[in-house]
C-alpha positions as a Markdown table, in Angstrom:
| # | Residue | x | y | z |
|---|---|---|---|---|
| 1 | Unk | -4.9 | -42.4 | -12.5 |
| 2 | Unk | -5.7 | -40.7 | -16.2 |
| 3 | Unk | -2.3 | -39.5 | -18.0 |
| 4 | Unk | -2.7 | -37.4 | -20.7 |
| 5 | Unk | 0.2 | -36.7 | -23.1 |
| 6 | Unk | 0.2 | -33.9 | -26.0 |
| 7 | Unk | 2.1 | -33.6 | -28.5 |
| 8 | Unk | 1.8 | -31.5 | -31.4 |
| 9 | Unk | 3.1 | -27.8 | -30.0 |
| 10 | Unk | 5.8 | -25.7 | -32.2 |
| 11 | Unk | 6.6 | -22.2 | -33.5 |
| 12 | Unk | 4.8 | -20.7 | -37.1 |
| 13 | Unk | 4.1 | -17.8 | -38.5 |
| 14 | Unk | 1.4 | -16.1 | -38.1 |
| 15 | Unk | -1.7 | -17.1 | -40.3 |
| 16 | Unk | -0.1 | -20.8 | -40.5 |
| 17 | Unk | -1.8 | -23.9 | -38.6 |
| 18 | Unk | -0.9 | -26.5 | -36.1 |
| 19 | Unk | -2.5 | -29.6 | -35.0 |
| 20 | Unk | -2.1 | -30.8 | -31.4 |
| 21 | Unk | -2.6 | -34.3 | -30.3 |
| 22 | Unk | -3.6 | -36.0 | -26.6 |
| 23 | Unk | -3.5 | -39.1 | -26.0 |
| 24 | Unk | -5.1 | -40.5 | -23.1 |
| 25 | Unk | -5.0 | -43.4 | -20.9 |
| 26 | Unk | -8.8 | -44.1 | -20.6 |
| 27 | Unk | -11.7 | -42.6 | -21.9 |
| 28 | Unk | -13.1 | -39.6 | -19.8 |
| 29 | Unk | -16.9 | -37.9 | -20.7 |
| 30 | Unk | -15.5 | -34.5 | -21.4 |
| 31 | Unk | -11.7 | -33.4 | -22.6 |
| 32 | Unk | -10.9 | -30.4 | -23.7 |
| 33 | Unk | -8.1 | -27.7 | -24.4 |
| 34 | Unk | -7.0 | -24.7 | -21.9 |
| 35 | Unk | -3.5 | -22.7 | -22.4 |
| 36 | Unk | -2.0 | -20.1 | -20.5 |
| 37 | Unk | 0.6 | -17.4 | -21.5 |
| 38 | Unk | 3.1 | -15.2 | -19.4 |
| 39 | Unk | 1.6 | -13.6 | -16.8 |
| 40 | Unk | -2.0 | -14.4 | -17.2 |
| 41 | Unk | -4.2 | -17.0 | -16.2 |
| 42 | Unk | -5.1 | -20.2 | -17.4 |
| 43 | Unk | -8.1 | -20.5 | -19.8 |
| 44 | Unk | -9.9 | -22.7 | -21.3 |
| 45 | Unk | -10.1 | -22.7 | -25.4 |
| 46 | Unk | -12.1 | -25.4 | -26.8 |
| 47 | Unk | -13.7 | -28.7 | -24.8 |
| 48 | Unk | -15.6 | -31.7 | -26.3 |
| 49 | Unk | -18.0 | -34.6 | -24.7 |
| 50 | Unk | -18.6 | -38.4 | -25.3 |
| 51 | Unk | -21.9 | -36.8 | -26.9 |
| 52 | Unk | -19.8 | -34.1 | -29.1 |
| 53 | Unk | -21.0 | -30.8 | -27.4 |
| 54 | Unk | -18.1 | -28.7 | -28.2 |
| 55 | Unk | -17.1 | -25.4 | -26.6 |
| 56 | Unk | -14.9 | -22.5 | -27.9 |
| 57 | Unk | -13.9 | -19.3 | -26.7 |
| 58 | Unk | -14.8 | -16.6 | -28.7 |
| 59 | Unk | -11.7 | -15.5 | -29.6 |
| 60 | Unk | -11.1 | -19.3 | -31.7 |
| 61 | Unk | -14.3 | -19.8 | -32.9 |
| 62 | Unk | -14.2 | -20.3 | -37.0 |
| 63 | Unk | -10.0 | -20.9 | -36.1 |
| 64 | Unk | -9.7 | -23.9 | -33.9 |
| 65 | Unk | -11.5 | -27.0 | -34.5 |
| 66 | Unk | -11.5 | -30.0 | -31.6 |
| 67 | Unk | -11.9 | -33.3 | -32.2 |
| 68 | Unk | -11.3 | -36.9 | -30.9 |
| 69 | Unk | -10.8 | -40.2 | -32.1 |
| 70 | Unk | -13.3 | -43.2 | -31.9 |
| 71 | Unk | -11.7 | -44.6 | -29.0 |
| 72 | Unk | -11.9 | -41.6 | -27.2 |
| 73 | Unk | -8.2 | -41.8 | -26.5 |
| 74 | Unk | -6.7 | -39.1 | -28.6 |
| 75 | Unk | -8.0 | -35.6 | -28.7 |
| 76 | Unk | -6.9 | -33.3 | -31.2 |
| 77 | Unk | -7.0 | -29.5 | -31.7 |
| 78 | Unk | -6.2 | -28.2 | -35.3 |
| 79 | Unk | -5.5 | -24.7 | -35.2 |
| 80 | Unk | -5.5 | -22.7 | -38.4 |
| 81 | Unk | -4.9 | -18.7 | -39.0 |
| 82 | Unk | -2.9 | -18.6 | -36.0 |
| 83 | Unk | -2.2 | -15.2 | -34.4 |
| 84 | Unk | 0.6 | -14.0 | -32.1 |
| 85 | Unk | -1.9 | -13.9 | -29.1 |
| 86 | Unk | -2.4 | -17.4 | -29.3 |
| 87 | Unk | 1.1 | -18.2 | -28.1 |
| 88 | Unk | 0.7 | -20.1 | -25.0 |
| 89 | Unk | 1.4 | -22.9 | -23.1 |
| 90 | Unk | -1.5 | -25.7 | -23.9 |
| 91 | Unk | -3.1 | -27.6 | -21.3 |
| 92 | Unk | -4.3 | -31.3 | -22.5 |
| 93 | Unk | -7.3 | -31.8 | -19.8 |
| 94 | Unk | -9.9 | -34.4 | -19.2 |
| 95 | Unk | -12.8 | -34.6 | -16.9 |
| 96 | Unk | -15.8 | -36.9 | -15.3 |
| 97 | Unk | -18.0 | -34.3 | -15.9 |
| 98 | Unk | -20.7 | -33.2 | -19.0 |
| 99 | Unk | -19.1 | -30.2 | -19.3 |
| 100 | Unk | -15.4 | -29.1 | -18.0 |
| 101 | Unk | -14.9 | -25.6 | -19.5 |
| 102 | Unk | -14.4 | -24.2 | -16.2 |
| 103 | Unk | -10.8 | -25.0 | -14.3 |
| 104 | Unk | -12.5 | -25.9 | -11.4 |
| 105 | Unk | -14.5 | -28.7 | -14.0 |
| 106 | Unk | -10.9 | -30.7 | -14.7 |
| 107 | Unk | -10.0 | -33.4 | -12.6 |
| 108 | Unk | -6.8 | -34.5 | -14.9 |
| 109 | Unk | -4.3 | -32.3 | -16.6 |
| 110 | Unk | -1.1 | -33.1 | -19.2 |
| 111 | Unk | 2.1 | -31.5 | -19.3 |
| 112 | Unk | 1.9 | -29.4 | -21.9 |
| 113 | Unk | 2.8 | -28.2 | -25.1 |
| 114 | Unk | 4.1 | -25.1 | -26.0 |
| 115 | Unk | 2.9 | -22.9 | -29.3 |
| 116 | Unk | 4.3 | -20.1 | -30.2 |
| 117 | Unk | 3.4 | -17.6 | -33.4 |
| 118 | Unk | 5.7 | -15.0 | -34.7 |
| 119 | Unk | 4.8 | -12.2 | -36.4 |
């Protein structure tokens, strides 16, 4: 079984940055980032293959940058010029899939980390 474990989640201020971390037990083809605040559903923000395709939602793109380690162990997701409506619970997820943008894509998910930006 993959365990992913993230790490990395806090409050700021709005326009400040974070950087979140996963580390993983093995090596998956795609991982990725989804989060999910109060009362709406999960989604999925930013994803990345072993051939480093990367996805974003539109509402990150030029923000959020994702990344992962040589090993393909650790993912990371460095989030600058955050905004209040990126508070959310964020979802560390792998999959044995090309792409895994979708939910319905992940076969593995982490904990989570919360982020939360004040105004």
């Amino acid at each position: 079984e993959v365990q992913l474990v993230e790490s990395g989640g806090g409050s700021v201020q709005v326009g400040g940055s974070l950087r979140l971390s996963c580390a993983a037990s093995s090596p998956r083809l795609c991982v990725g980032w989804f989060r999910q605040a109060p009362g709406k559903e999960r989604e999925g923000v930013a994803t990345i293959n072993s051939r480093s395709i990367t996805t974003y939602t539109a509402s990150v793109k030029g923000r959020f940058t994702i990344s992962r380690d040589k090993a393909d162990t650790t993912l990371y997701l460095q989030m600058n010029n955050l905004k209040p409506e990126d508070s959310a619970m964020y979802f560390c997820a792998a999959a044995d899939k090309w792409s895994c943008f979708k939910q319905t894509d992940i076969g593995y998910w982490g904990q989570g980390t919360q982020v939360t930006v004040s105004s």
